[in-house]
C-alpha positions as CSV (number, residue, x, y, z in Angstrom):
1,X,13.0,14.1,-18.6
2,X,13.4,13.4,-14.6
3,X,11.1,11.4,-13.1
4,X,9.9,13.4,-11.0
5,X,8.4,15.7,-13.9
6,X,6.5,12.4,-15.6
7,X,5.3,11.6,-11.5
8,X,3.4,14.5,-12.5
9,X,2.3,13.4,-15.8
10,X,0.9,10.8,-14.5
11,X,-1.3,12.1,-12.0
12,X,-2.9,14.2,-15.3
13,X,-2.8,11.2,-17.4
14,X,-5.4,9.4,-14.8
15,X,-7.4,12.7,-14.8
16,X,-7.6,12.1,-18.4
17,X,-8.2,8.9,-18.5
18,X,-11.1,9.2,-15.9
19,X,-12.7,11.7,-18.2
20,X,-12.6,10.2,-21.9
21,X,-12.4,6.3,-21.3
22,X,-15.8,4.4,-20.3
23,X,-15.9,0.6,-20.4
24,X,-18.8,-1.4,-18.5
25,X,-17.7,-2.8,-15.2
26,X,-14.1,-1.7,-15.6
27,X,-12.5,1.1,-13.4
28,X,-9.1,2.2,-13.3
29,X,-6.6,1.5,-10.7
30,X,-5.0,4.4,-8.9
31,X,-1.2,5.2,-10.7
32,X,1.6,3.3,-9.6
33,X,5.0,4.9,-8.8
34,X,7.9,3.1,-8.0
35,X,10.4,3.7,-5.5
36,X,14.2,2.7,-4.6
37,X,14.1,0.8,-1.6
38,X,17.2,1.0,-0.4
39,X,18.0,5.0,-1.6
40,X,20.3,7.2,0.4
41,X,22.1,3.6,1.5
42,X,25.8,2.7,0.5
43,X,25.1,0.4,-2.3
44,X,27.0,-2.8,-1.7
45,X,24.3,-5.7,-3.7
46,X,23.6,-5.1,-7.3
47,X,20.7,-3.8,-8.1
48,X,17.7,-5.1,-10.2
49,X,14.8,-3.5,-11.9
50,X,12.0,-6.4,-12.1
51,X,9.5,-4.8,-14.5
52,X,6.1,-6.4,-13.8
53,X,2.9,-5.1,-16.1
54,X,0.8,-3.6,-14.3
55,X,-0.9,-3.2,-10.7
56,X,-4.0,-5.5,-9.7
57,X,-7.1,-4.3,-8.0
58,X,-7.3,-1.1,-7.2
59,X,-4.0,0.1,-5.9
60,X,-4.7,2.3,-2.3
61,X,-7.5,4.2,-4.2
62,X,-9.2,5.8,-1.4
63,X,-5.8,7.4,-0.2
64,X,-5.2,8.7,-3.6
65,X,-8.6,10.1,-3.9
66,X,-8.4,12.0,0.1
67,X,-5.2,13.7,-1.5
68,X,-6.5,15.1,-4.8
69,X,-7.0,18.9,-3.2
70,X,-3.5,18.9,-1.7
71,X,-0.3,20.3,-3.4
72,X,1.7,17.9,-6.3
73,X,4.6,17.5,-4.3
74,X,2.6,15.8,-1.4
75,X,0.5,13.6,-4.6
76,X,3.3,12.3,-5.6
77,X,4.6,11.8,-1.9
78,X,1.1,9.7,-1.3
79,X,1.7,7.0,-4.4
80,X,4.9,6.9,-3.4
81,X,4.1,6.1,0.2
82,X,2.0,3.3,-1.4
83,X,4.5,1.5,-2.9
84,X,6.0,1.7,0.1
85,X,3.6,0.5,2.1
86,X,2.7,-2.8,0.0
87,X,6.9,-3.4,-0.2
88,X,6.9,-2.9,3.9
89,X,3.6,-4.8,4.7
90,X,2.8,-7.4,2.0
91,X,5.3,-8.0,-0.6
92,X,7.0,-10.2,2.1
93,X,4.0,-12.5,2.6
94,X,2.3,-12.5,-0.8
95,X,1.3,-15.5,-1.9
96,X,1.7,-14.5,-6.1
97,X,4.5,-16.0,-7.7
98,X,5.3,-12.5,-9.1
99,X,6.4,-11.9,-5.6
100,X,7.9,-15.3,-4.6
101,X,10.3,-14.6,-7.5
102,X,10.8,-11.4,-6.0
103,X,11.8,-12.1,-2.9
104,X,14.8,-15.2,-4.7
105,X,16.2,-12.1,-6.2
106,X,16.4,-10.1,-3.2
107,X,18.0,-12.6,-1.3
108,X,21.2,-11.3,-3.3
109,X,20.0,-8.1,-4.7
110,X,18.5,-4.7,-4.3
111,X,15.5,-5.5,-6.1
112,X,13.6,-2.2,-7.3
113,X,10.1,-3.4,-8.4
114,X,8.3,-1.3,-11.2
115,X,5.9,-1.9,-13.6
116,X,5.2,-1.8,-17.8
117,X,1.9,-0.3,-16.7
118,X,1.3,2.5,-14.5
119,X,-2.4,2.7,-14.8
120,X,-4.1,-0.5,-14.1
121,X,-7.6,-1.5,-14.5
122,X,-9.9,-2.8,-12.1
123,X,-12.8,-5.5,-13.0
124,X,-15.2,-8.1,-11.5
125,X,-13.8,-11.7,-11.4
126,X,-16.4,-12.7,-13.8
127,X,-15.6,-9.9,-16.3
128,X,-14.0,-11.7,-19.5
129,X,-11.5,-8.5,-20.4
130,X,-7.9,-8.8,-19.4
131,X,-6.6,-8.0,-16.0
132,X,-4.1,-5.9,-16.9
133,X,-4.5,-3.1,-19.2
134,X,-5.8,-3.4,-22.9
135,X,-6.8,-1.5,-25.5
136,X,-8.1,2.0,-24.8
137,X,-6.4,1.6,-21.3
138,X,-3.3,0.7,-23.0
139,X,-3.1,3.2,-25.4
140,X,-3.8,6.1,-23.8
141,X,-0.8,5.2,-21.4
142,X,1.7,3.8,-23.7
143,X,3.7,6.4,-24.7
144,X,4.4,8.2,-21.1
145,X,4.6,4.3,-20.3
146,X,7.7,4.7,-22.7
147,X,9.3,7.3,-21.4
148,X,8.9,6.5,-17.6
149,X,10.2,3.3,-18.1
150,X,13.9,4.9,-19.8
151,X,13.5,7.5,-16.9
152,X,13.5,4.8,-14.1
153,X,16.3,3.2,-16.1
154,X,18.4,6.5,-15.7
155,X,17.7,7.5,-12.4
156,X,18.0,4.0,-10.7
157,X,21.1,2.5,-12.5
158,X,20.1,-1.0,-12.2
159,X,22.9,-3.8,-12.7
160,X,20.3,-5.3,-14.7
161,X,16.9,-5.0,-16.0
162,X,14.1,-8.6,-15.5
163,X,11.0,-7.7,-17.5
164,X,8.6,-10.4,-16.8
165,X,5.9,-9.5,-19.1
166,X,5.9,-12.3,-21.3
167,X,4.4,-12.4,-24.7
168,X,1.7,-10.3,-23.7
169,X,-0.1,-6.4,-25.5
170,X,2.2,-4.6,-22.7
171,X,5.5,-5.7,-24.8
172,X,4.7,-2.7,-27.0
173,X,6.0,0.1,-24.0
174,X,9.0,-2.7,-23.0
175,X,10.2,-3.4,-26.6
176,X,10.2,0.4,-27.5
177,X,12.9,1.2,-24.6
178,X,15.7,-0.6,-26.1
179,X,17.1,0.0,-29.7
180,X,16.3,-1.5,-32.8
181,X,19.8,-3.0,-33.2
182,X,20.0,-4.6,-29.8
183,X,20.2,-8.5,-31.1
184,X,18.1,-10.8,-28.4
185,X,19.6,-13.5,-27.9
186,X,17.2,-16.7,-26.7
187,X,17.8,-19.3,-23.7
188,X,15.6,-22.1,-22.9
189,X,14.1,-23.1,-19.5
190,X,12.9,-26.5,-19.3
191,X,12.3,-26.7,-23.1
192,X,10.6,-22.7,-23.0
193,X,12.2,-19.9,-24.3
194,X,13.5,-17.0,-23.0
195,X,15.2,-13.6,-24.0
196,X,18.2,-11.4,-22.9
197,X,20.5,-8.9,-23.9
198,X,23.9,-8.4,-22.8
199,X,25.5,-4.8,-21.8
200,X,26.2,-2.7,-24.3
201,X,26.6,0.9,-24.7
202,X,26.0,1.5,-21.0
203,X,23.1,-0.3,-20.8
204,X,23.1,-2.9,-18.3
205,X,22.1,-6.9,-19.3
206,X,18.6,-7.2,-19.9
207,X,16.5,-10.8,-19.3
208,X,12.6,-10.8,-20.9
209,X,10.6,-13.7,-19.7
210,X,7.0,-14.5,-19.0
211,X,5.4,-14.2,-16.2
212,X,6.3,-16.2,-13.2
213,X,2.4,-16.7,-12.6
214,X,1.7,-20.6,-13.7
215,X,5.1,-21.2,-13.9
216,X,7.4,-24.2,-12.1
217,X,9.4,-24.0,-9.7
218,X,11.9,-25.1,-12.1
219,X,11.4,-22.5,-14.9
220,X,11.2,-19.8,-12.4
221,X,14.8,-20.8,-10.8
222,X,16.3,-21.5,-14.6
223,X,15.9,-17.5,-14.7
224,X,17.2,-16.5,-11.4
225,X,20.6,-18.7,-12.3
226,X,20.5,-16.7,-16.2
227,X,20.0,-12.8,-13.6
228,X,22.9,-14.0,-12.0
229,X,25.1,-15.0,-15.0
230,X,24.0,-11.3,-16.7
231,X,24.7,-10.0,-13.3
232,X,28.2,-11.9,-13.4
233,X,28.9,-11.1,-17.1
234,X,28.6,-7.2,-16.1
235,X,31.0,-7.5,-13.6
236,X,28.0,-6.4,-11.2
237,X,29.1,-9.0,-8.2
């Protein structure tokens, strides 16, 4: 299915969510919908899909909620426009080191950023749940989550995939995208492991780490030299 067609889904899926999921002091986020930056362009860089898990806060709610009445086509248009908007105005600048690893991969690549998670939750700093989706908000996601994530795989061709989800609930929509039979391999960066797989059957190299949040300097640069071996290995540069 295009990804245009699950863009869709999604914007039901958050309807449905709204309407059957309660939890105290926990709100959802608005969707999240990625975008190629660079699409239309000559490609000349290779091109990475950095899957994060999901959005924080509560992702340019009020200008999904001033376009409900309005046509799908321009819906989708305004969560587009969002990710745009973050990617033109604060990715740049962010402090997180989500997008300080970011912006070392784009220093050689066309990095397309996109998340496990398209729903997020929103929560007081004091609330004790997770900050990225769990449970009922995980579940009720998870498999559209599935399919968007092949879909984005399709339609962006990525040289390679860097999921940076880590060990954590949102492995369950990462680990069902690839094939039983793919064999991880494991690499170590400063004595912590790591996970990749190398092309095969037209899939392009995939590296699975944790999250850059809380992590060195050192770790976090031990993964940007394995991206560009994968990268190298596919012939990508």
């Amino acid at each position: 299915m295009r990804l245009k067609q699950l863009q869709e889904q999604w914007l039901a899926k958050w309807d449905e969510m709204y309407s059957t999921i309660a939890w105290p002091h926990i709100s959802l986020a608005a969707p999240f919908f990625s975008i190629h930056p660079d699409s239309g362009k000559v490609r000349s860089n290779p091109t990475i899909l950095l899957v994060g898990k999901a959005t924080h806060q509560n992702w340019y709610m009020d200008s999904f909620d001033g376009a409900k009445n309005k046509p799908l086509s321009e819906r989708i248009e305004e969560r587009e426009d969002a990710t745009r908007d973050f990617l033109e105005y604060h990715a740049n600048n962010h402090r997180s080191s989500f997008w300080a690893l970011y912006r070392s991969l784009a220093v050689d690549a066309c990095v397309i950023w996109t998340n496990a998670a398209k729903i997020g939750v929103c929560r007081p700093p004091d609330e004790s749940k997770p900050i990225n989706p769990w449970g009922p908000f995980l579940e009720a996601q998870e498999k559209l989550a599935e399919n968007t994530l092949q879909a984005e795989i399709q339609e962006y061709k990525p040289d390679l995939i860097f999921v940076v989800t880590g060990n954590d609930e949102l492995n369950c929509i990462v680990d069902a995208v690839f094939e039983p039979e793919d064999r991880w391999e494991e690499g170590s960066a400063v004595g912590k492991p790591f996970w990749f797989l190398q092309s095969s059957r037209g899939r392009p190299p995939v590296l699975h780490t944790g999250h850059p949040g809380f992590k060195t300097a050192i770790e976090r640069n031990a993964w940007i030299e394995k991206a560009k071996e994968l990268l190298n290995s596919s012939s990508a540069f």
